[in-house]
N, C-alpha and C positions, 0 to 999 in steps of 0.2 A: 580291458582295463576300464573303458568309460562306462560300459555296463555296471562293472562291481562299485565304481566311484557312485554313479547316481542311485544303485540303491544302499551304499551309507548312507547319504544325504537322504534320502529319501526317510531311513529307519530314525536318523536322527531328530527332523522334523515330526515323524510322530512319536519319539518320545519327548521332546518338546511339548507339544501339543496333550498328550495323553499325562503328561506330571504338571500341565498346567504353570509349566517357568516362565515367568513375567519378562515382556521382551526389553531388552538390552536398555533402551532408553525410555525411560517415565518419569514423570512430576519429581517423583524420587531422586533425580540426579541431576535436577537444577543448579547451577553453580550460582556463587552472592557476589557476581562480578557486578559489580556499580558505581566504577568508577563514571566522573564528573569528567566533562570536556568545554572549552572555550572555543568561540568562534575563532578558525581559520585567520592567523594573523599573516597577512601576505604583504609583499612588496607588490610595487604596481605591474611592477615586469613579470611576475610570478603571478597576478591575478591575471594580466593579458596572455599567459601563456594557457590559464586553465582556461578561458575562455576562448580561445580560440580553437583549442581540442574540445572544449563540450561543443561546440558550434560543427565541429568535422565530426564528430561524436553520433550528433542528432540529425543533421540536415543531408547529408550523404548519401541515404537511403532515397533521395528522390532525382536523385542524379546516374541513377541506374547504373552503379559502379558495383554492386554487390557488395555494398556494405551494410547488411542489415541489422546493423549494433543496436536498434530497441525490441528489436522482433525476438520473445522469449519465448520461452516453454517452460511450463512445470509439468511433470511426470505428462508430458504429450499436452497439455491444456497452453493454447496459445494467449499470449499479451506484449504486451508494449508498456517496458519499463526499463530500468536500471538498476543490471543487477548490485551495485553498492547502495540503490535505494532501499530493495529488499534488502537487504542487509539491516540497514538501518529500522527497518517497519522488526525483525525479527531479534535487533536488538531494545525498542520499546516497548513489544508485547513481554518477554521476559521481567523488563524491568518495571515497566507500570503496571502492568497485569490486567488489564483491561478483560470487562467480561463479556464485554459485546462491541465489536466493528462494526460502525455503518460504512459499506462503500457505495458509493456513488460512480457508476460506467461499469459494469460486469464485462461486455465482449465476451470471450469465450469462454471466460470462468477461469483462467491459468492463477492471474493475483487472487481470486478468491478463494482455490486449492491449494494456494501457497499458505498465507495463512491460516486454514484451515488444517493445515499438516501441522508447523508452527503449536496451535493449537493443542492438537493431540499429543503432541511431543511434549507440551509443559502440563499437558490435564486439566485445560479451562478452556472459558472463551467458545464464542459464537458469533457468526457472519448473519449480516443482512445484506445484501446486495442488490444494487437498484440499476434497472437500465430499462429506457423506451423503448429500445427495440428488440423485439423477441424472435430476430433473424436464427439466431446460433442455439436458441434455446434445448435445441433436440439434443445438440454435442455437449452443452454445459457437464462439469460432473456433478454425478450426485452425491454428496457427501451430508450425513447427520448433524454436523455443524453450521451448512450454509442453508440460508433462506432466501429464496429467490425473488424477488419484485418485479413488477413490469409496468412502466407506466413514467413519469416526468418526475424528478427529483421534487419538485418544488411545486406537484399537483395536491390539494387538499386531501383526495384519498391516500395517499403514497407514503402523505405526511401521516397521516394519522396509525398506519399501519404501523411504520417505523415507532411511533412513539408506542404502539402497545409493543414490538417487541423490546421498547427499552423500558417496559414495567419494571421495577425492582434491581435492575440495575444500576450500580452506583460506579462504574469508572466505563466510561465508552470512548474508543476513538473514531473520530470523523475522518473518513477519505475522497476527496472530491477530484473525481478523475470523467464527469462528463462534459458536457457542452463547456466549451473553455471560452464561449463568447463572455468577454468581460461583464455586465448587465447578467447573465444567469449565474455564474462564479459568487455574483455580489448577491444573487438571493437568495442561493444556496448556504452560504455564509450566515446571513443575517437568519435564516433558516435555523439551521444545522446549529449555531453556534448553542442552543438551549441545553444538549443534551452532554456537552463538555461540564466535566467536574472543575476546581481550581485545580491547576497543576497537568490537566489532563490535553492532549492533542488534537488539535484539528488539523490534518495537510492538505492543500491545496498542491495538484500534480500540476505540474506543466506551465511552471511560474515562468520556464526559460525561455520561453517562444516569446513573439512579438520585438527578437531582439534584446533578449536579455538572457544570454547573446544571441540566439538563434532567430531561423525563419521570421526576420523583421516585416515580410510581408502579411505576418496573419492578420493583424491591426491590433486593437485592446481587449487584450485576452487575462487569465488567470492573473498575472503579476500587478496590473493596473487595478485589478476587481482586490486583491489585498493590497494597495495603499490605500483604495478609498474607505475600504474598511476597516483599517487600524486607522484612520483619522475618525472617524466616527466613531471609534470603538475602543477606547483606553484598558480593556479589560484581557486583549489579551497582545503578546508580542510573538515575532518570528525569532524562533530559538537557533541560530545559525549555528550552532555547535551540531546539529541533525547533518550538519553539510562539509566533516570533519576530512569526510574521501576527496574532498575536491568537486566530483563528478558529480555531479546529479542532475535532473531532471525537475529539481522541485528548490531553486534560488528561494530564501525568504520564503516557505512554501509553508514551511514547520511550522504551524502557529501554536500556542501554548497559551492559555488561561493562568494567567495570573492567580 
């Protein structure tokens, strides 16, 4: 019986394949869902609740209880995220349509295959992806969509790269997921912030740490490096409606150009 099963499936895929039937989901069958959301209206008791689960959420993994709630995968490519934050990155690329992502921290390449599937599922869009260290380089995947960097976000070559791949580009979003020392967050920023359209996104990952609410020992990291730069910066704000699930990883993270 599993013999004759696998060659139906078998005959089926290449008649698939040999009539050339366009697969199941393409550009083609984008939904015009765009509804509008408002920042999380919470009581104080309902805000110390979500806080103290993002705090057992995040921090638990280093208390060797096997709780490894940020350790993901995409199709086997490993990261460290939230999956209601993907969520969130794959309900903006739909809706702003961005035609090029900068991300900033690759790791294994898992967020960068993410959206790069993301991607191909809507029929646009392209990755740059930047990281110093070319430890995991070998395992990254390789995908037509991402471009790989290697070297300091915020080194003159690195910069310069990125600006030629945002030649001709007119919507990009910025992801800043490396050194989360406060002082490189903030140059990253004053960086990166050039190649945001009005309207268009820059996030800052890992706004939660330093105590807001989690691992209050890192010292001044992401969260600290965006208040000093919306003081100095009137042009763009943190869209807390990105942070509708509650959970995230990225508090005031959302920034948005005005």
């Amino acid at each position: 019986m599993f013999e004759r099963i696998h060659k139906l499936i078998s005959g089926t895929q290449r008649i698939q394949s040999d009539t050339n039937v366009p697969p199941p989901w393409t550009s083609m069958h984008l939904g015009t869902f765009r509804a509008s959301f408002a920042e999380p209206n919470l009581t104080e008791e309902e805000r110390r609740l979500v806080e103290s689960f993002s705090d057992l959420y995040y921090r638990k993994i280093d208390n060797f209880r096997g709780l490894h709630t940020i350790v993901l995968s995409w199709m086997g490519y490993e990261m460290f995220k939230c999956p209601l934050d993907l969520w969130v990155y794959q309900e903006l690329i739909i809706r702003e349509r961005p035609d090029l992502i900068i991300e900033v921290g690759t790791y294994k390449g898992g967020s960068a295959l993410y959206l790069a599937t993301v991607f191909d599922l809507a029929g646009f869009g392209e990755i740059v992806t930047i990281d110093i260290d070319p430890t995991h380089d070998s395992i990254r995947p390789r995908h037509p969509r991402i471009t790989y960097l290697t070297g300091s976000s915020i080194a003159d070559d690195v910069i310069d790269d990125v600006a030629n791949a945002a030649k001709g580009k007119s919507n990009i979003l910025v992801i800043l997921d490396g050194d989360h020392r406060c002082e490189h967050v903030l140059q990253e920023l004053r960086i990166y912030q050039r190649f945001i359209q009005p309207g268009g996104f820059l996030v800052v990952e890992d706004t939660n740490i330093n105590g807001h609410p989690t691992y209050p020992e890192f010292g001044p990291g992401p969260w600290e490096a965006v208040d000093l730069f919306l003081r100095e910066n009137d042009g763009f704000y943190a869209d807390r409606s990105c942070e509708r699930f509650l959970l995230t990883m990225n508090p005031r993270g959302f920034l948005r150009r005005r």
